[in-house]
C-alpha positions in Angstrom: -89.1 -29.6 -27.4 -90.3 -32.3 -24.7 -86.2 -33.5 -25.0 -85.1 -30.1 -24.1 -87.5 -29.4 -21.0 -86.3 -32.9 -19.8 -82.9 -32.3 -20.0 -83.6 -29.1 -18.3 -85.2 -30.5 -15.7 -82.6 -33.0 -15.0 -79.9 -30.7 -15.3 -81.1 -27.7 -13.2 -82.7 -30.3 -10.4 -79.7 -32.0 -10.4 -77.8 -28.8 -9.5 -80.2 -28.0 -7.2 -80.4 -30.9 -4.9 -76.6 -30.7 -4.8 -76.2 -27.1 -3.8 -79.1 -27.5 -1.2 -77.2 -31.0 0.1 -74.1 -29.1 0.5 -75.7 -26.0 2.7 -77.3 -28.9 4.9 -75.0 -31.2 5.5 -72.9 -29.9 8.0 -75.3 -28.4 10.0 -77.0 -29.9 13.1 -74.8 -32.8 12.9 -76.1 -35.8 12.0 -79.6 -34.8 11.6 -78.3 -32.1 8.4 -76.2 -35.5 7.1 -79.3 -37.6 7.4 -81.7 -34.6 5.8 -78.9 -33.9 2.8 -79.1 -37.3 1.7 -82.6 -38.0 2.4 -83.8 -34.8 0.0 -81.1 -35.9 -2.1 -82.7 -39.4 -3.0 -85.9 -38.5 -3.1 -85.2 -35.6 -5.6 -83.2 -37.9 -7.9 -86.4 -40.2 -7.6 -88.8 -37.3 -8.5 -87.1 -36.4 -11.2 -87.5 -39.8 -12.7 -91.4 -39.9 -12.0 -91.7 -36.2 -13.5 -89.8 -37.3 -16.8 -91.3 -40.8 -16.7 -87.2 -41.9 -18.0 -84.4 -43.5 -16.3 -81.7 -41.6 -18.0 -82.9 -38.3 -16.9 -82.2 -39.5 -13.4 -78.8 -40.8 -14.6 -78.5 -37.1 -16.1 -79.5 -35.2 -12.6 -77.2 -38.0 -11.0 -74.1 -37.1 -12.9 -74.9 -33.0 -12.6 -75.3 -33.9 -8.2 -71.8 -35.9 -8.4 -70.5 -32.8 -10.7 -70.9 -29.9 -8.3 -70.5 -32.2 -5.3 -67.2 -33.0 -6.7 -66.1 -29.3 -7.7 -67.3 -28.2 -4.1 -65.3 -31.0 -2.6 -61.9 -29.4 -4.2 -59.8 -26.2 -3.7 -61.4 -22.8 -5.4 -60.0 -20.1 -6.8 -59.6 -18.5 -2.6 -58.8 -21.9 -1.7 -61.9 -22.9 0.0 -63.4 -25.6 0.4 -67.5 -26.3 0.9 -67.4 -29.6 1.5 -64.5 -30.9 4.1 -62.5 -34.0 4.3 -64.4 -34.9 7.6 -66.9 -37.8 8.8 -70.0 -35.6 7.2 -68.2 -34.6 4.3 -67.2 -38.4 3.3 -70.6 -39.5 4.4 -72.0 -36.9 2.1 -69.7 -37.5 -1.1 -69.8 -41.4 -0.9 -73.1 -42.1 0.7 -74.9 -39.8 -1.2 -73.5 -41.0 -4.8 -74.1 -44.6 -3.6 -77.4 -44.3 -2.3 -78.8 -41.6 -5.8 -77.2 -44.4 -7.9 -79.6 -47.6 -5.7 -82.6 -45.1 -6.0 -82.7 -45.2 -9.5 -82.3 -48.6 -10.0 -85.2 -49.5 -7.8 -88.4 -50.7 -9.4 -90.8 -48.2 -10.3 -94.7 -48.5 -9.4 -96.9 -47.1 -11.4 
């Protein structure tokens, strides 16, 4: 049952920090950049300290680069949420760089 709430957890926050990255990161250029990937990191982080495991974060990590990814690309009304701009590059490849350092970092207890 623990397994399940994890995966939850890392699924659903994953998804979450994503979707609230891409509403932010456009606006109030470059502070909405800056916040994006600041709330991005330290949710990716959080989740690792709530499930006390490393591949929970690796799970959230993967379900951010997922909906990052589809809201990078065309929909079905061809639009596009995240844009091929400075912010939009900055978000996609920043943010996947700097999720993927956090959880790699050592861990105090």
């Amino acid at each position: 049952m623990i397994f399940f709430k994890n995966v939850l957890i890392a699924l659903l926050g994953g998804f979450f920090l994503a979707g609230l990255g891409i509403l932010i990161h456009n606006s109030y250029s470059p502070f909405g950049l800056v916040l994006a990937l600041t709330e991005s990191a330290i949710g990716i982080k959080w989740i690792g300290k709530l499930t006390d495991s490393r591949q929970y974060q690796f799970l959230a990590l993967f379900s951010w680069l997922y909906l990052v990814y589809k809201s990078g690309s065309l929909g079905v009304s061809q639009e596009l949420l995240i844009s091929g701009d400075r912010n939009g590059l900055t978000f996609f490849a920043g943010g996947a760089l700097l999720n993927f350092f956090v959880i790699f970092l050592r861990r105090k207890n």
